[in-house]
N, C-alpha and C positions, 0 to 999 in steps of 0.2 A: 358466724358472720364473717370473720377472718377467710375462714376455708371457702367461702362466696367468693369475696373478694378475690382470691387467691387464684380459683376456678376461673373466673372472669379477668382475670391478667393472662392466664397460659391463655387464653384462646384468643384472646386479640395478639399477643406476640407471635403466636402459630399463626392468624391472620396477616398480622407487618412481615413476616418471612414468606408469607406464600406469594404476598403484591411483590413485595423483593423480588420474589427468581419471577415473577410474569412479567415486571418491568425490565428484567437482564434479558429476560427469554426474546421480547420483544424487542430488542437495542441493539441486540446480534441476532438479530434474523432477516435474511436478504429477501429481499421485494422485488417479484416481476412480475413482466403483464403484458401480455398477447407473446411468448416466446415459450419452449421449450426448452427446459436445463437438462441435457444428460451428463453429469460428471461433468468435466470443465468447458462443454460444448453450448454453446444458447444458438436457438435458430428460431429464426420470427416464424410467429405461427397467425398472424394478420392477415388482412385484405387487401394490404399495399394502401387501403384506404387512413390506413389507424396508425399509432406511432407503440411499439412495444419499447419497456424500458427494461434496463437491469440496472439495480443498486445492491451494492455490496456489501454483507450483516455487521463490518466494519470501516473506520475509515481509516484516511493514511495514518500512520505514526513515525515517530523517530524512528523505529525498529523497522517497520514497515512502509517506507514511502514513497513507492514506485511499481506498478501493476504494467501488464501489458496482455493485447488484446490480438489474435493473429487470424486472421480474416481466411476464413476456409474456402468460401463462396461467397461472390459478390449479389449475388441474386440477379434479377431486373433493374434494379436501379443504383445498387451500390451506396444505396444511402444510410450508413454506419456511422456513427458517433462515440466517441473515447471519452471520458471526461470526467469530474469532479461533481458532487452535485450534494445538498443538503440532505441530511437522512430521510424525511418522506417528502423527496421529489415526488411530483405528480406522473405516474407512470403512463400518461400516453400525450409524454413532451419529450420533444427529443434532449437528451442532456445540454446544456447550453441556451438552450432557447429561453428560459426562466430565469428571475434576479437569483443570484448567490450561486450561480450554475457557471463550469464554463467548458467545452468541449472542443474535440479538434475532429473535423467530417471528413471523411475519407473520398465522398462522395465529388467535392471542389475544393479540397484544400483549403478550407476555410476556417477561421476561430471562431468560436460561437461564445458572447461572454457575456450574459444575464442578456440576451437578445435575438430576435428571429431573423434578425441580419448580422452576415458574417462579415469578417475579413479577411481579404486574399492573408494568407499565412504559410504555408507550405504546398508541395505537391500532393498530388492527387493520392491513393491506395488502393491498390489492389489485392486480386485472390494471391495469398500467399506473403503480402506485407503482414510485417507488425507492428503495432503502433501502440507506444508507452506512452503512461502519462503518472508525474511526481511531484513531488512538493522536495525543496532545497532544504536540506535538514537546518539551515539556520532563519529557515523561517517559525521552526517550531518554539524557538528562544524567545524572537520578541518582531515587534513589527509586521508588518501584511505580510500576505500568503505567495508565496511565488511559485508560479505553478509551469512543470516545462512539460513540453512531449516530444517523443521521438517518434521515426519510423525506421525499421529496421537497424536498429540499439545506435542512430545518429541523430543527436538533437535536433529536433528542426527549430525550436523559440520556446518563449517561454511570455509568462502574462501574470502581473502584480496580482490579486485579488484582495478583497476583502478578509480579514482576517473571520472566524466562526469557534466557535465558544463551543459549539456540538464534532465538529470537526468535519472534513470532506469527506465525502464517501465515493466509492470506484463506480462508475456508473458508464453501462452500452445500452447505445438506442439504436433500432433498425425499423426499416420501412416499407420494404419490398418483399415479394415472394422469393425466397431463393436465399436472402442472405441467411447466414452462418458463420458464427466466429469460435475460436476458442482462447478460451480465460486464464491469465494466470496471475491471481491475487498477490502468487510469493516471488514476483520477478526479480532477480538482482539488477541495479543500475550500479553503473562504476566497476564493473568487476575485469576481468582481462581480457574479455572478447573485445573488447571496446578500439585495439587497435586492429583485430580483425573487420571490424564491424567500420572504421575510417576505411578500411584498403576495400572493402566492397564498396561504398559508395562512389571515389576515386573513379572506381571502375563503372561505375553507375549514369557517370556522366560523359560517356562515350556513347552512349546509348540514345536519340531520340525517342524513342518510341519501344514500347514494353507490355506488351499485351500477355497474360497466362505465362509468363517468364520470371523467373527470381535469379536477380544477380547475387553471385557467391563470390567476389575477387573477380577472374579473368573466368569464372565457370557462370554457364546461363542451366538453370534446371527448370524444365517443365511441371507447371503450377496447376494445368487446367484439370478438363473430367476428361478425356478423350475415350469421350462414349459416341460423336459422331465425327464426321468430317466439318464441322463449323467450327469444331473444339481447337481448332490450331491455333498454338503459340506461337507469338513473333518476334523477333527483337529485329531492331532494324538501325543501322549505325548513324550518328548524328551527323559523319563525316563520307561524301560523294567519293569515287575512285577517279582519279588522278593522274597523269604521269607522275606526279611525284611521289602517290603512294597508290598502287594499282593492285595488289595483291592481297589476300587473308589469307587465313586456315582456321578450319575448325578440327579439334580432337575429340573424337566419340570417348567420353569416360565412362558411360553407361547406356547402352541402348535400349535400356523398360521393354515393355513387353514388344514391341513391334517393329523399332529401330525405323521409326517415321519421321527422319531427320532430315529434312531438305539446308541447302547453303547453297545461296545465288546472289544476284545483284535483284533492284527491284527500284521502280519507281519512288518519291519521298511521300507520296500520299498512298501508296500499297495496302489493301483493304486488310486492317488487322486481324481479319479470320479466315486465310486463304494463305494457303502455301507456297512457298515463292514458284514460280513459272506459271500456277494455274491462270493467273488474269493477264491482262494485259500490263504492256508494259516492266515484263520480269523475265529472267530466266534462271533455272535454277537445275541441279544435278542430286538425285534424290539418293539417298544412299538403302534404303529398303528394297529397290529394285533395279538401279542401277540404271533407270534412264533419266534424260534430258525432259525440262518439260517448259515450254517456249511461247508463255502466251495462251495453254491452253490445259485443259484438265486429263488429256489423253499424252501420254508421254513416250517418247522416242528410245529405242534401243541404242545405249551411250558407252556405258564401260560396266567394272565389276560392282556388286554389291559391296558396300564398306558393312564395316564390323566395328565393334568394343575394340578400343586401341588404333582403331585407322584414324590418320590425317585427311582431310579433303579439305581441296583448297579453288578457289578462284578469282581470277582475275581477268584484267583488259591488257588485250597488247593494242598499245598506243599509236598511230600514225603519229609520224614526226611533226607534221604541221598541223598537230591540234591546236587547237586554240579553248583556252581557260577564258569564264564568262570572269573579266577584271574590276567588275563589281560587285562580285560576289567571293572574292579570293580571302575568305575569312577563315577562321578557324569553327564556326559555324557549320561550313561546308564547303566544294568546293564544286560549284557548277560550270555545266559548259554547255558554250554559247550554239546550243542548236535546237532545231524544234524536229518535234519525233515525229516520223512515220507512223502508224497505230497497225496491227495488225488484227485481224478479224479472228477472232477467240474462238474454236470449235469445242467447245468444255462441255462434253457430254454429259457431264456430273449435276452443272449449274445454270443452262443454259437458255432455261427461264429466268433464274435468279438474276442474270446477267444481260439480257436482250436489251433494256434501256441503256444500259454501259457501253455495249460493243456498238449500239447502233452511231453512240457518240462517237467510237473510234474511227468508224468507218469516216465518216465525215471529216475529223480530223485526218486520217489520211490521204483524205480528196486535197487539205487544204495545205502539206505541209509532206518535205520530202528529208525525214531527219537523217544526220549523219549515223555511218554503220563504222561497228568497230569487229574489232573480234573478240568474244570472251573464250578464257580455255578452262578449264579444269583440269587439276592434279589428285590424284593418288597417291598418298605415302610420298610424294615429293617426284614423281615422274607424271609428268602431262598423259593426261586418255583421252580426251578431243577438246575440238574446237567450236566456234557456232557463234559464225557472223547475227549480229544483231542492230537495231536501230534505239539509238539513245536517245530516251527520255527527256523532255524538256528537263529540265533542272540536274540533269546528272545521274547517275547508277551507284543506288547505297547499296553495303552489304545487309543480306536480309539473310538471317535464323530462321527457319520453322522447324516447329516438332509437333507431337500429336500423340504421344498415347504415353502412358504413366512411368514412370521413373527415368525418363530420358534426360540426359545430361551430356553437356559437350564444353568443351576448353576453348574458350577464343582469344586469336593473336592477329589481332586488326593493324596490325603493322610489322609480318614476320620478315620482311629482308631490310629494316632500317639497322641493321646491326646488331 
């Protein structure tokens, strides 16, 4: 009877060990739904209809409390979510949208904290941002959860939460065809990039406008796919040229496969997938082929092909009696008081895409006879031409574009202030 007994203990302890490892097994084992994991990669694999989730087999810890997520492709709609969330989240909710949840959307800069309405909270993110999200190691001590997020290793805020007894787990939501992220559970926060990572943002805010571009300090790197000509990168300066600052340069520190680096001036509404000259209102000096291209997507024989190591530069020579719009003399920008002439686009490339746009220019040039200046461009630091142009309502910002993969250039948005 003993030896019964005996037989009937080892098999229920061989039972309470095997729930054991299925309830461990089950605790650390990460949960998704409508997305694809290859190695540290997740890409939705949805109908744009449906919300795919990632929750992560563990959640933060003292040891581990700060994860980041770095956005490959934005897809169609760029609707991406970072965030915290309880261990069986509901995997087709975007992180955030549910109580005990809170996220930060890439999509509107928005906080999402146990609710389907956000708060403005930071900037937007794009292909090629990263965007972290952690818990304050002395929330782990005692008291609610303090939960912050960065983008590109600079905190943007942070949000009290609820404190959870199961702990937070690392959770990405997406929504669109196309998007694609990649994951890193073991991200350091606080470590020494972090003054590197203040001097890119610095430089971040010189910038308006950022399309398929990633700021590195005074270096912009092209982020896109450039698999077509719609693939173009933009960056486009927050600040008009001036007499009092009328000049850049850009330094080629990598020209990728195809050295499709245009630098011109461009209108402040400049369509972010068009290379500066091709549309109206731009003009710009292409260093792949060496011509001018003025409004139009067919370009003019100008000077030499630039290379890896060249400078190119442009600017405006000023007439003396310009006159600065003096209610707009901000650090914002600086505009001047005239209305443009529009020229008629001959863009062989785009020129159905374009027929509603130019037809409007046309019109505005019937209505409106804007002041002409001269812009020139330089070489290595000697001028190669010139090319009278008519200026833009609101001024002529410096405008980047590049277009095909590992391109890189050094910007100096104010090279002769000293």
């Amino acid at each position: 009877m003993d030896d019964i007994n005996l037989h009937y203990r080892f098999l229920n302890w061989r039972r309470r060990i095997r729930e054991i490892r299925e309830v461990r097994a089950v605790r650390f084992q990460e949960r998704y739904k409508r997305m694809l994991k290859d190695g540290d990669t997740l890409s939705y694999q949805g109908n744009s209809d449906e919300v795919g989730c990632y929750v992560a087999p563990r959640p933060l810890s003292k040891g581990n409390c700060y994860f980041e997520v770095t956005i490959v492709d934005t897809g169609v709609r760029g609707t991406i979510a970072v965030g915290l969330v309880p261990q069986f989240y509901k995997l087709d909710q975007q992180p955030g949208w549910l109580p005990h949840s809170v996220a930060y959307h890439a999509d509107d800069g928005k906080l999402y904290n146990g609710n389907t309405v956000g708060q403005q909270f930071g900037p937007k993110c794009n292909r090629g941002d990263r965007i972290g999200c952690g818990i304050y190691l002395d929330s782990f001590e005692t008291g609610p959860t303090t939960v912050f997020f960065t983008k590109n290793g600079k905190e943007v805020g942070s949000v009290v939460v609820p404190a959870s007894s199961d702990g937070l787990f690392p959770a990405v939501g997406m929504h669109s065809l196309g998007e694609e992220v990649r994951l890193d559970l073991q991200a350091e926060w606080g470590s020494d990039e972090d003054d590197s990572a203040m001097m890119v943002d610095s430089h971040e805010d010189e910038w308006s406008r950022l399309h398929d571009v990633r700021v590195s300090g005074t270096v912009l790197e092209y982020t896109g796919k450039g698999k077509s000509i719609m693939d173009v990168g933009l960056a486009q300066a927050r600040t008009s040229l001036s007499p009092r600052s009328h000049y850049f340069e850009v330094e080629i520190v990598d020209a990728g496969e195809k050295c499709y680096i245009a630098l011109g001036l461009a209108r402040r509404d400049y369509p972010k997938n068009r290379h500066p000259g091709w549309s109206r209102g731009s003009v710009a000096y292409h260093a792949d082929d060496g011509k001018i291209f003025h409004g139009s997507g067919v370009g003019d024989p100008f000077g030499p092909r630039c290379f890896e190591g060249d400078v190119m530069g442009c600017g405006i020579m000023f007439p003396r009696d310009y006159i600065l719009d003096s209610e707009d003399d901000s650090d914002d920008g600086d505009s001047v008081e005239v209305r443009p002439k529009q020229r008629r686009v001959q863009n062989v490339l785009y020129l159905n895409y374009e027929d509603e746009e130019e037809e409007d220019g046309e019109e505005m040039e019937q209505e409106h006879e804007g002041r002409k200046v001269m812009v020139f461009f330089t070489r290595n630091g000697k001028i190669i031409g010139k090319r009278e142009v008519v200026v833009p309502s609101g001024g002529f910002y410096p405008t980047i574009g590049m277009l095909s993969s590992g391109e890189k250039v050094k910007v100096d948005l104010h090279p002769l202030s000293g």
